[in-house]
TORMI-760827 format. One line per 3 residues: number of its first residue (from 1); their letters; for each residue y, x, z of C-alpha. Coordinates in steps of 0.001 Angstrom, whole numbers, plus 500000, padded with zeros to 6 digits. Each point is the difference from the previous one (the first is absolute). Layout:
BEGIN
NUM	a	Y/X/Z; ...
end
This chain:
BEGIN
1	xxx	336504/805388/499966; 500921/497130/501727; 503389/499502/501576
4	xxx	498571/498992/503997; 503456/498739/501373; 501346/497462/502387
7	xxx	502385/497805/498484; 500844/497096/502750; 503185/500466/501765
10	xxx	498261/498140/502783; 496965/502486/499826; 502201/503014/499563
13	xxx	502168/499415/503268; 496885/499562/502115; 498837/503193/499005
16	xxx	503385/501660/500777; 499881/498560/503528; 496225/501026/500281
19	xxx	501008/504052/498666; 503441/499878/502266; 497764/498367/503410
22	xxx	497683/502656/499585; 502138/503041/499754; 498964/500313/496345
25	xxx	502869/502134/499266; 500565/503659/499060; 501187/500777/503739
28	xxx	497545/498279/501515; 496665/501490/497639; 502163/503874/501025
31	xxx	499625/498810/503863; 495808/498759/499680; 499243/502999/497944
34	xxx	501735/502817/500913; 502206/502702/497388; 496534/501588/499254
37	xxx	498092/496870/498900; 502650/498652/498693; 501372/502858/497816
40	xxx	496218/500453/498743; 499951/496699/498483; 502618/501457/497263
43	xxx	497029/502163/499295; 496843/497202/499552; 499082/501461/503780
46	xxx	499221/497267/501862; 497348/501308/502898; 502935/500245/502686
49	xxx	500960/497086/498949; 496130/498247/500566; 500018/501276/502998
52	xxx	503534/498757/501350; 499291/496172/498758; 496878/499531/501999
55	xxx	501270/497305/502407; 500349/496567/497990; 503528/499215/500672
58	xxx	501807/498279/497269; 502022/503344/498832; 496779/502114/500280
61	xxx	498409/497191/497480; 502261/499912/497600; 500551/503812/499900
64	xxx	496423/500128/499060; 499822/497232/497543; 503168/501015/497921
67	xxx	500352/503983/500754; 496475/501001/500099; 498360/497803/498198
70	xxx	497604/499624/502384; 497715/496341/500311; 500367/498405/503490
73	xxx	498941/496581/501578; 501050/496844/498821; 500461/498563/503582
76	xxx	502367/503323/500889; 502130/499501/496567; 500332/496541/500492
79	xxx	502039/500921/503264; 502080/502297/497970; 500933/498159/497045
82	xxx	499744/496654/498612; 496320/500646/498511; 499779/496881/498360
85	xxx	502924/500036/497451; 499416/503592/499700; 496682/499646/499110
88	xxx	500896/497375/497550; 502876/501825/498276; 497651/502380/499445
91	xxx	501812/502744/502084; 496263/500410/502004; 496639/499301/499316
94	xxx	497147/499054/502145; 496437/501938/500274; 498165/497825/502670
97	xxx	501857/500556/503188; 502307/502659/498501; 502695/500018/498193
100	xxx	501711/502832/497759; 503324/500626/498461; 500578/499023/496452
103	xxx	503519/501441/500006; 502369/502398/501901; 502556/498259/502387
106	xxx	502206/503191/500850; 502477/500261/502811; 503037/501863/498505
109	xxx	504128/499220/500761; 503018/502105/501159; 501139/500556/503459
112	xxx	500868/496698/501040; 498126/497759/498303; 495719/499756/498743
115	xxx	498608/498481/496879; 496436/500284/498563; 499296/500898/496592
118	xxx	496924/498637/497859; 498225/501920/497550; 496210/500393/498498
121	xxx	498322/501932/502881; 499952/503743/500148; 498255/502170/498259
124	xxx	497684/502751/500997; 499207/498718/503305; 496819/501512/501634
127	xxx	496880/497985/499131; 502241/498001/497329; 499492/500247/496192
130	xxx	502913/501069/497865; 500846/496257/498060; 503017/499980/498564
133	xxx	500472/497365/496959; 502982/500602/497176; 501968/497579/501846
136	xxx	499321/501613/503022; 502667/499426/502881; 501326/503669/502263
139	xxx	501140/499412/503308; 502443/502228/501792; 500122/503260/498507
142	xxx	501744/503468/500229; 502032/499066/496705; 501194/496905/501015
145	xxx	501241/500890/503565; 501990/502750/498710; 501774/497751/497590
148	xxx	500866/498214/502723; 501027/502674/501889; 502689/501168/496971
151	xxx	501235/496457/499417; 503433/499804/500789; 500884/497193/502657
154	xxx	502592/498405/499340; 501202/496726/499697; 499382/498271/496870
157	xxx	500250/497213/498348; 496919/499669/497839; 497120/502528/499854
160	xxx	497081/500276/497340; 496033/501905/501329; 498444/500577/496760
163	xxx	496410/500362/500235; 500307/498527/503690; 495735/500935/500475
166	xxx	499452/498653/503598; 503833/499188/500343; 501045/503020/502191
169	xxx	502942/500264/498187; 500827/496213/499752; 499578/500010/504261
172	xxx	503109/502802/500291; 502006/498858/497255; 500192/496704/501698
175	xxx	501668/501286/503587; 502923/500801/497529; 500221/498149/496889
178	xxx	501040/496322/499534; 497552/499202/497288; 497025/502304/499063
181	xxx	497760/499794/497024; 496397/501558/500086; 497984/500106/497063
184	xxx	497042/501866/498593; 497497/499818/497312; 496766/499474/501876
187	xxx	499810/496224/500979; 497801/500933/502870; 503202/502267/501541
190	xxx	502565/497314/499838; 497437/497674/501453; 499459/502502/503437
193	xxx	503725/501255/499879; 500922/496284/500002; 497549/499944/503506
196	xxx	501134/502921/501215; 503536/498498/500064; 499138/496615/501012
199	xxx	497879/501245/502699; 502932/502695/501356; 502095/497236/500577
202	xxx	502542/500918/496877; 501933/497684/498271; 502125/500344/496887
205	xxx	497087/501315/497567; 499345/498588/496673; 496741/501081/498291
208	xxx	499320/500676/496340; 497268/501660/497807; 500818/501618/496701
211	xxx	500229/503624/498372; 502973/502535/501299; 503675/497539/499267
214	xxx	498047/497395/498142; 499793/497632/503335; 504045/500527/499999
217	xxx	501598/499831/496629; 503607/499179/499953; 500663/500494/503867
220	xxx	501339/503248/502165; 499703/501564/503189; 502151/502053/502280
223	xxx	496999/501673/500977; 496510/500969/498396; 497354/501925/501438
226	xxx	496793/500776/498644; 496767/502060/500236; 498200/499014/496654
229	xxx	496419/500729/498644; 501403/503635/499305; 496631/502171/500025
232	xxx	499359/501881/497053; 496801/499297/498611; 497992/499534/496725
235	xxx	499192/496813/500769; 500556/496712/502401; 497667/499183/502173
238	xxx	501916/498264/503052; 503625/498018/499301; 500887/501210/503159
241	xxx	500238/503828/498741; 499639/500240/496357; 502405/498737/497696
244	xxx	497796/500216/496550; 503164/501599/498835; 499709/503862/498386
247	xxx	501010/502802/502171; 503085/499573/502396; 501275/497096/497538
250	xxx	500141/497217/502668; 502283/502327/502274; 502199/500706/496642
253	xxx	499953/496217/499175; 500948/498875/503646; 502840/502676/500021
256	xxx	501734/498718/496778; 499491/495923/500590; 501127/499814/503558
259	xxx	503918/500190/499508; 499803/497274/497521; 498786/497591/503452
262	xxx	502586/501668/502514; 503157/498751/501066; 503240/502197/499530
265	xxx	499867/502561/503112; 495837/499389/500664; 497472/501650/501002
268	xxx	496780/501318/498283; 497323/501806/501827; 496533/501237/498734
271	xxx	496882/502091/501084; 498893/501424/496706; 497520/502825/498718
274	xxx	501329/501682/496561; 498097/502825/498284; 501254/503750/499754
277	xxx	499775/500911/496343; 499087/503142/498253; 503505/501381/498834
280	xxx	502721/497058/501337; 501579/500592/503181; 498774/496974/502183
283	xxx	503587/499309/501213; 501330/499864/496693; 497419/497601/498751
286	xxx	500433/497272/502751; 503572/500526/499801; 499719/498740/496127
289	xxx	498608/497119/501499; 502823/499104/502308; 503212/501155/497738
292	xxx	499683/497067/497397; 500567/497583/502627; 503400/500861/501307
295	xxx	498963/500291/503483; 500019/502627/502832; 496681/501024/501387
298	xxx	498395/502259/502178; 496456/501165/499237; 498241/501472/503492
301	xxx	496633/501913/498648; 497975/500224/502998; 497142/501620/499325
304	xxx	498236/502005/496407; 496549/499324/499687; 497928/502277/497019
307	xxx	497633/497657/498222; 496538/500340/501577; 501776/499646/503983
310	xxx	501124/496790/498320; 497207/498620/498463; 497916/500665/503290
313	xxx	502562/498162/501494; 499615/496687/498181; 495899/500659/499381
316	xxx	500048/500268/504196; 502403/496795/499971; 497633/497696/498331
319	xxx	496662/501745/501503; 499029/501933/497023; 500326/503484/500465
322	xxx	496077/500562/501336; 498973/497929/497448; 498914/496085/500527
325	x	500026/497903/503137
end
């Protein structure tokens, strides 16, 4: 796939004004379509949502263009947005006097402040076919809000997202780190986590693409968070998910290489999936992952899955479970 992002500063700050005029923001997409619409966008739901964006006004166009995916008129985006440079960064494309989305642009942030987060568009919206490459970019996810949701918050000095993905981690690592590093393995990802960033307004990100610590060899971090490719599966299909690595190995990997880049005192955090073996006590067996590196840790296991509820799971994740789309 290619990677469709904007990459002028120029370009990218008149975009940012265009989102912040029009109310583009998580706030301001609650207050046009109500808890109910709103909430049923989590789910691919997105009549309510028709329905509330019927009026043309800036907000109402861009809700449709980026959250539902929905064609509207090239005169109406072209008072939303600055159609033009969009258009030619490939971010829409034109069908006569439409024009669709080519990617999501995401309103996300904390309390007091809003960003917008780039990605591949969503998957298994209504009408839509399911087309998700190998290098395939996920936006906003379950997974990666409640890593950021566990992180701890406090000031730091340097901080390291590995496997940054859209850059939601990079975007609240950056409120309280001096220097952050994001990096991932998908080319594609550190191109739309670097726009994500860029177009939030954040400064004090540096970008690269390489496999787990290669991208960093030699340097440490007083903070590390991560939610990696950690799906077990017999094969990889999409970076984003699968690590081609057997089993839980990239979780066991990840455990035993991340104090080697941490400073004295720091911080490592990880959303992880580990299997439950026949005859080894699963706390035991992550535990032997954790004691040969001298450091303290505390595992969480949130849920147990058996194997078919999990394999639904990730056939339903990439639109396979009733067969193809």
């Amino acid at each position: 796939m290619e990677d469709m992002v904007m990459r002028d500063p120029g370009q990218i700050a008149r975009l940012r004004e265009a989102l912040q005029r029009a109310g583009y923001t998580v706030d301001g997409c609650l207050d046009l379509l109500g808890p109910r619409a709103y909430a049923a966008l989590s789910r691919n739901e997105i009549t309510l949502a028709l329905r509330a964006t019927q009026g043309g006004s800036p907000r109402e166009t861009l809700v449709r263009l980026f959250l539902l995916q929905t064609p509207v008129p090239y005169q109406q985006a072209a008072r939303a947005l600055p159609v033009e440079e969009a258009l030619a960064a490939g971010l829409l494309a034109r069908d006569g006097d439409e024009v669709r989305a080519l990617v999501d642009i995401r309103p996300y942030g904390e309390t007091d402040v809003d960003w917008w987060v780039v990605s591949d568009l969503t998957t298994g919206m209504p009408g839509r076919p399911w087309t998700m490459g190998e290098d395939y970019v996920l936006g906003i996810g379950g997974a990666s809000t409640t890593l950021a949701h566990l992180t701890v918050r406090v000031p730091v000095e340097s901080a390291l997202d590995l496997g940054t993905g859209c850059g939601v981690q990079a975007l609240h690592l950056a409120r309280h780190a001096r220097t952050v590093t994001a990096t991932d393995q998908n080319a594609r990802a550190v191109e739309f986590a670097r726009m994500s960033v860029a177009l939030s307004g954040v400064e004090g990100v540096e970008f690269a693409q390489g496999d787990f610590f290669d991208p960093v060899r030699g340097r440490r971090y007083d903070l590390i968070v991560s939610n990696p490719p950690f799906v077990i599966s017999p094969e990889r299909r999409f970076l984003y998910r699968d690590s081609g690595l057997p089993g839980d190995e990239v979780c066991r990997r990840l455990v035993e290489q991340a104090p080697a880049y941490l400073n004295e005192g720091g911080w490592c955090q990880l959303l992880i999936n580990w299997a439950h073996l026949r005859g080894q006590d699963w706390r035991e067996r992550v535990a032997s992952w954790v004691r040969p590196t001298g450091c303290d840790a505390w595992i969480v296991q949130r849920e147990v899955q058996d194997a078919t509820e999990y394999i639904e799971l990730w056939l339903r994740d990439s639109g396979d479970l009733d067969g193809p789309h």
